[in-house]
Structures are given as structure tokens and as C-alpha cells.
VMD Tcl script that draws the C-alpha trace (Angstrom):
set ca {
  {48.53 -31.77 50.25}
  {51.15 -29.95 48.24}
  {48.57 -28.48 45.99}
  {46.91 -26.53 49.22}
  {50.88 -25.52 50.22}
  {51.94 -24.25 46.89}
  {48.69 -22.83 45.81}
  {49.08 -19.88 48.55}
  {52.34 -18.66 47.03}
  {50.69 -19.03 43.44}
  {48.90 -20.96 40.18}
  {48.54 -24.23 40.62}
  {47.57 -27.60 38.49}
  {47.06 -30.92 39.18}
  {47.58 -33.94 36.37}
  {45.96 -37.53 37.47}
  {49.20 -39.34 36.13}
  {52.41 -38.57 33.98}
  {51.05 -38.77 30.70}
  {48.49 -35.60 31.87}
  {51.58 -34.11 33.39}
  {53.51 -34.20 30.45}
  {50.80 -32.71 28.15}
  {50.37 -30.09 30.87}
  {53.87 -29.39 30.56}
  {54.34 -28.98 26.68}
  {50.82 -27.10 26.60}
  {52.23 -24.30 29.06}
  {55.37 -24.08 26.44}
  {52.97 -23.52 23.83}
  {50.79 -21.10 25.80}
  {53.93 -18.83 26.51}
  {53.49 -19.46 30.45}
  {55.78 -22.13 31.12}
  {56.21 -23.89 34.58}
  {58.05 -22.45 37.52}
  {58.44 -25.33 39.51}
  {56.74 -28.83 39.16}
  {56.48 -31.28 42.27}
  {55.88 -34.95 41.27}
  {55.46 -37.65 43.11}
  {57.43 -40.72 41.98}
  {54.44 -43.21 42.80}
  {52.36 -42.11 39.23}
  {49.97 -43.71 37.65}
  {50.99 -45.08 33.96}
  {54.36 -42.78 33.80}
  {56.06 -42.89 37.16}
  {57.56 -39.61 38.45}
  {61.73 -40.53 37.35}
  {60.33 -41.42 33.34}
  {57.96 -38.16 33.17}
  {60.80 -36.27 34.94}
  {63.52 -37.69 31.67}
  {61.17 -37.28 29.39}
  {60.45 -33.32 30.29}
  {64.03 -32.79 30.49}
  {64.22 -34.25 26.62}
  {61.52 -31.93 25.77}
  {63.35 -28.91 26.78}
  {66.49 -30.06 25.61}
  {65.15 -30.59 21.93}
  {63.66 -27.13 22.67}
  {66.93 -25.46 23.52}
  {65.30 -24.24 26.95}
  {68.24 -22.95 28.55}
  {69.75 -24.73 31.81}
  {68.47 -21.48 34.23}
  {65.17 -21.29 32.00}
  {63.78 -24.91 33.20}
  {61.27 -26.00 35.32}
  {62.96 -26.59 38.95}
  {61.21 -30.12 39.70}
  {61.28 -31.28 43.42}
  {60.56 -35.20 43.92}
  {57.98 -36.33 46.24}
  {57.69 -39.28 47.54}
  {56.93 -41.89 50.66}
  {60.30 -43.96 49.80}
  {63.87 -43.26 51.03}
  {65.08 -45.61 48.80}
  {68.82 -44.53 48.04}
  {68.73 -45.68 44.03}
  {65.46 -43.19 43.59}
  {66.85 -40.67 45.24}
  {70.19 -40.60 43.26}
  {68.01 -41.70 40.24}
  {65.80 -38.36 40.61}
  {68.96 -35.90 40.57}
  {70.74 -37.90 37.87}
  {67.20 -37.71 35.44}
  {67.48 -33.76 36.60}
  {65.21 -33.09 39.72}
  {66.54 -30.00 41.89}
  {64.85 -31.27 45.35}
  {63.52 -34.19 46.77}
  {61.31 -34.27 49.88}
  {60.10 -37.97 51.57}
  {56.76 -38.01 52.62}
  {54.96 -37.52 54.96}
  {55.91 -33.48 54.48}
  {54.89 -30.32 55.80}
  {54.44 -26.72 54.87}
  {58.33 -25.96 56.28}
  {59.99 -28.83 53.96}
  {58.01 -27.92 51.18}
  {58.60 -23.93 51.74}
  {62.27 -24.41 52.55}
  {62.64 -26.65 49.48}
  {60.97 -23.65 47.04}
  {62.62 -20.73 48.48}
  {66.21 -22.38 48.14}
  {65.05 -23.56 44.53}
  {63.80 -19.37 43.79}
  {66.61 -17.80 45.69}
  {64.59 -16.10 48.03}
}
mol new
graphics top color blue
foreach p $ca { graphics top sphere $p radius 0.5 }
foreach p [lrange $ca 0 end-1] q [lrange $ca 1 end] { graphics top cylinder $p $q radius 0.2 }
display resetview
């Protein structure tokens, strides 16, 4: 559902689990067309969404991406667990957005995140 959403205000790719995600990531580095923003659900297959959301962090940090330079990442997820939550913003996340969501959250979440 968030792919149809975000893919009307631009490019869009979709990775099966984190491990895919995280190549994804470090392959748009290398392309010179890094990610805007990355949505991730916590619920992944193999690498949940908290560990691939640390581990990109690392990544730019050994890259010396600067603070304003990195991907925004906004959360998804169908828990309101409180420790995931905090969890998400203290591994870096800018947004977090419990499922089920709609256009609105998921708009209001991206124009907040771009400033617009």
C-alpha cells in the first residue's frame, strides 16, 4: 500500500526483506542517486526493520553522509508497542506511522519530513 501512495509523488522500489533493502541502499550510494526517504516496515523478513534501520545509519556514518544529507526513514508498522517505537527514533528513524495507514498519515508524515 505505501508503494501505490509514494509512487505518485515519485521513484519508487520495493526490497522482499532487509538484506535486499540494504543492498538497495548502498547500490543507490554507488549509483550517485541516493534515497530520499525510505519507509520500512519493522515486521521484515531475515533483517527486521530497527537492525536494517542501525545498520544504514552505520553505513552512512562510515561514509561521512552528513546529518541533513541522509535518508529520512519513517517506520511502519501494525504494533504500538512503546519499546519499538522509542527503539525506531533512538536507531535514527524520523517518523513512525502504525498500521493500518492511509494516504493523509503517510502524506502528512513526508511533507513534514521535506519541509513542504
Amino acid at each position: 500500500k505505501a508503494q501505490k501512495i509514494l509512487s505518485q509523488y515519485g521513484e519508487c522500489y520495493t526490497a522482499a526483506n532487509g538484506t535486499e533493502a540494504l543492498e538497495a541502499f548502498r547500490l543507490a550510494h554507488e549509483e550517485g542517486k541516493p534515497y530520499d526517504i525510505i519507509t520500512m516496515d519493522i515486521q521484515m523478513p531475515d533483517i527486521n526493520g530497527i537492525e536494517t534501520l542501525e545498520r544504514i545509519r552505520k553505513w552512512e556514518e562510515s561514509h561521512n553522509i552528513e546529518f541533513v544529507r541522509r535518508a529520512k526513514v519513517i517506520m511502519l508498522t501494525g504494533t504500538e508497542a512503546k519499546y519499538a517505537l522509542f527503539k525506531s527514533f533512538r536507531k535514527g528513524c524520523e517518523a513512525y506511522i502504525v498500521k493500518p495507514f492511509d494516504k493523509g498519515k503517510l502524506t502528512k508524515a513526508l511533507c513534514k519530513l521535506l519541509d513542504v
